[in-house]
C-alpha positions in Angstrom: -97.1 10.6 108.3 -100.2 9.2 110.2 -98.5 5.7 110.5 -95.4 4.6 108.9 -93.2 1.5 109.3 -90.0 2.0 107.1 -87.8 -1.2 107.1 -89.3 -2.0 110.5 -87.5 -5.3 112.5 -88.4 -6.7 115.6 -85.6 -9.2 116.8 -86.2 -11.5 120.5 -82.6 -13.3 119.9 -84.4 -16.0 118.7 -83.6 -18.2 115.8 -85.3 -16.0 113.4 -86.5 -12.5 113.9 -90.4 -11.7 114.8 -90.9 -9.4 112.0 -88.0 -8.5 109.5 -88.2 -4.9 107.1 -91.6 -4.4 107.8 -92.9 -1.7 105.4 -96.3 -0.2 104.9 -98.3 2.9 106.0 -101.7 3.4 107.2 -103.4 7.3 106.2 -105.5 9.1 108.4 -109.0 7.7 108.4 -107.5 4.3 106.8 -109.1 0.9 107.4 -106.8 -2.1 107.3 -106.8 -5.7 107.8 -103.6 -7.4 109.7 -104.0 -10.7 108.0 -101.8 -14.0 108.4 -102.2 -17.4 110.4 -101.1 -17.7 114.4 -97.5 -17.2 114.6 -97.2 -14.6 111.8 -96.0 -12.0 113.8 -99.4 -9.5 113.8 -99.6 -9.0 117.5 -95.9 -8.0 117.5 -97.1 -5.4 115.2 -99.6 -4.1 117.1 -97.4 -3.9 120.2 -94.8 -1.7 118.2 -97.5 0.5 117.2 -98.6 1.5 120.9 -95.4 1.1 122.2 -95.4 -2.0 124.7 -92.2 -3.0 122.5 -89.3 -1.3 120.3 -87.9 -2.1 117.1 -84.7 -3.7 116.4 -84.1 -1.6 113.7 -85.9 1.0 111.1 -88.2 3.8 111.5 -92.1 3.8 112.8 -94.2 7.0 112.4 -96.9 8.1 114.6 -99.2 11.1 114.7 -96.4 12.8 112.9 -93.4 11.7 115.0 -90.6 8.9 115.1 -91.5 6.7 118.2 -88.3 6.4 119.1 -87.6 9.8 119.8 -90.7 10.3 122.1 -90.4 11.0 126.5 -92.7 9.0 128.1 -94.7 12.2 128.7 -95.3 12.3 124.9 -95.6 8.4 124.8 -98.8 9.3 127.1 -100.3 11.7 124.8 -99.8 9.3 121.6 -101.4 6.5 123.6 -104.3 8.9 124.4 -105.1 9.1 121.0 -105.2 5.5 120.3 -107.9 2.8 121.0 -106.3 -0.9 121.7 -108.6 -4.0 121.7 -106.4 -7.2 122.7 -107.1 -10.5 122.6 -108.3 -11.4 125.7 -110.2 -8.1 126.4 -108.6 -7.4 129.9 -112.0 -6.1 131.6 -111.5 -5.8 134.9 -113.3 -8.5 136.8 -115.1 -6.7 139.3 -116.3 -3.8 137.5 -119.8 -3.6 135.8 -120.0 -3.4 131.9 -120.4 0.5 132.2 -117.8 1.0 134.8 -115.3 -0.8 132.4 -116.1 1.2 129.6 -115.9 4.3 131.6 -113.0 3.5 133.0 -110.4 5.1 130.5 -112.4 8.4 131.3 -112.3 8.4 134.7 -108.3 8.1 135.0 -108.0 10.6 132.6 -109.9 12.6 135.1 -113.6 13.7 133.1 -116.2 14.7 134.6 -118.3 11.6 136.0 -121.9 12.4 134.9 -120.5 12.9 131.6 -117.7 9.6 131.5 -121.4 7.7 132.9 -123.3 9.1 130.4 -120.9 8.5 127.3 -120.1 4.9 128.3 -123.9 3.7 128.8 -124.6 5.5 125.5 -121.7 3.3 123.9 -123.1 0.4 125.0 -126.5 1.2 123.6 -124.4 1.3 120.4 -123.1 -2.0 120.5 -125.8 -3.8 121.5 -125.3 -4.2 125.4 -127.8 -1.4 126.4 -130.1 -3.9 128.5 -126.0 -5.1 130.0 -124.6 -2.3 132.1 -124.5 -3.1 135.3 -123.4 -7.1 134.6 -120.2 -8.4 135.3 -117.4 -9.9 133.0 -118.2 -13.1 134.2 -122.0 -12.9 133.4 -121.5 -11.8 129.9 -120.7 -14.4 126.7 -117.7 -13.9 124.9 -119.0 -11.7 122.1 -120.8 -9.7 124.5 -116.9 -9.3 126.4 -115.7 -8.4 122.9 -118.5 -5.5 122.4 -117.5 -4.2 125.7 -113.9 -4.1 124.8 -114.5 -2.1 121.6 -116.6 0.2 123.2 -114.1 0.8 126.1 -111.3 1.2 123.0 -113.4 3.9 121.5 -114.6 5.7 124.6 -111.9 8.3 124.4 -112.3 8.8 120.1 -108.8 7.6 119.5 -107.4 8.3 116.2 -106.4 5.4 115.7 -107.9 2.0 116.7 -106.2 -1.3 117.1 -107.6 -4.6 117.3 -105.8 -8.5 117.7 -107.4 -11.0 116.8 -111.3 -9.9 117.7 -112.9 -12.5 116.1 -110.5 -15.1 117.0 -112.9 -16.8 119.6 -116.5 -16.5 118.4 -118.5 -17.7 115.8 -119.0 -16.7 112.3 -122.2 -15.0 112.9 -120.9 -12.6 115.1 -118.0 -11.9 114.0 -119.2 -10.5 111.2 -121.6 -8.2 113.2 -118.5 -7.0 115.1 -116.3 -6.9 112.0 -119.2 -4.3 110.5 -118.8 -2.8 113.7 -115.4 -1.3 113.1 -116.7 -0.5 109.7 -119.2 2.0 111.7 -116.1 3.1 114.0 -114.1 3.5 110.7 -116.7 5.4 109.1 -116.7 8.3 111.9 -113.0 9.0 111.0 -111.4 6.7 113.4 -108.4 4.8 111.3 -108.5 0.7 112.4 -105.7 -1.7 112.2 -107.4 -5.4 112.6 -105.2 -8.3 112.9 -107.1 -11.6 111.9 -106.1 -15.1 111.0 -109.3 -15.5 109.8 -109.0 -15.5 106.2 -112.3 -15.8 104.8 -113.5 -13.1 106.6 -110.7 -10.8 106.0 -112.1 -11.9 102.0 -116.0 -11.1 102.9 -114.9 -7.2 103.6 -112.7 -6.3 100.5 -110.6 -4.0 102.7 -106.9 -3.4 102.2 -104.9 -6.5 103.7 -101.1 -6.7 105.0 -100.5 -10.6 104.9 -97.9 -11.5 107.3 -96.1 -14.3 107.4 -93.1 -16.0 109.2 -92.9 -12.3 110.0 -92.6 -11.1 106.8 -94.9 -8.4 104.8 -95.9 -10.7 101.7 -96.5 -8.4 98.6 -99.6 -8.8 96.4 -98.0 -9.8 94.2 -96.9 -12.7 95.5 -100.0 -13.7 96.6 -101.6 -13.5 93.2 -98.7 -16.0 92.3 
């Protein structure tokens, strides 16, 4: 199984668990929207999924493999394979555009005229070719945003995450990133996209799994 989550609970201690039986599964290739409204539990999700936290209880699936099971050297070679974009893009401050997108490369060790070369051609993709040498700082929000996909994707993860990448834009371009991931999709990458936006989670007619109070709600019940 590509990704799994079989009765999946992650529990703080708190009054009421952060997600409870959490079940779904995501094939190879697969494009999936997160969807639910602040507080619903999707960045939870995502954390399971790369491994920053550990479920309470049930089974999650990965490349194959039960997480839980996995060494931290094999941890390593999971995360290798997958592309994160967080919320709050964590580019280092006082790197250029094109040294932050290389930079996954060069601590995995690649050659540098070829980890230049793939993250300037990267940016070219997403619209930041004219950007490369500015910093953070000097770039606007969706222009941050771009830069964090493109860093996600420098490595060709199977499997690309993102939380909330829209969440502090405008509509305009947030749709133009949303296509985006449609692109990265497209060249066989599978994307998990958690947004509480709803009506653009609506505009793309992808597959949705609504959380909410931390709970999977079924289609059914939506329809209802």
């Amino acid at each position: 199984m590509f990704l799994s989550f079989d009765h999946v609970s992650l529990d703080y201690g708190a009054s009421h668990p952060a997600l409870a039986d959490i079940s779904f599964h995501l094939p190879p290739g697969g494009f999936a929207f997160l969807a639910g409204p602040s507080g619903a539990g999707k960045s939870s999700l995502l954390r399971l999924i790369y491994g920053a936290e550990k479920p309470s209880e049930g089974t999650i699936m990965l490349f194959g493999r039960d997480s839980a099971g996995l060494d931290r050297a094999e941890w390593t070679d999971c995360r290798r394979k997958i592309g994160v974009v967080f919320q709050d893009f964590r580019l280092v401050p006082y790197l250029s555009a094109l040294e932050n997108v290389a930079l996954p490369l060069k601590l995995a060790g690649v050659r540098e005229d070829y980890t230049r070369r793939h993250a300037a051609e990267l940016l070219a993709w997403v619209g930041l070719g004219d950007r490369l040498e500015a910093k953070p700082a000097e770039l606007s929000g969706g222009e941050q945003q771009r830069a964090a996909i493109a860093r996600a994707v420098v490595h060709k993860p199977k499997l690309l995450l993102a939380d909330e990448p829209t969440g502090n834009i405008d509509d305009e371009t947030a749709i133009k990133l949303l296509y985006l991931f449609v692109e990265i999709n497209k060249t066989g990458t599978a994307v998990l996209l958690a947004s509480h936006q709803q009506h653009l989670v609506e505009r793309f007619g992808k597959p949705a799994l609504r959380l909410k109070g931390g709970r999977l709600i079924p289609p059914a019940a939506k329809a209802a």
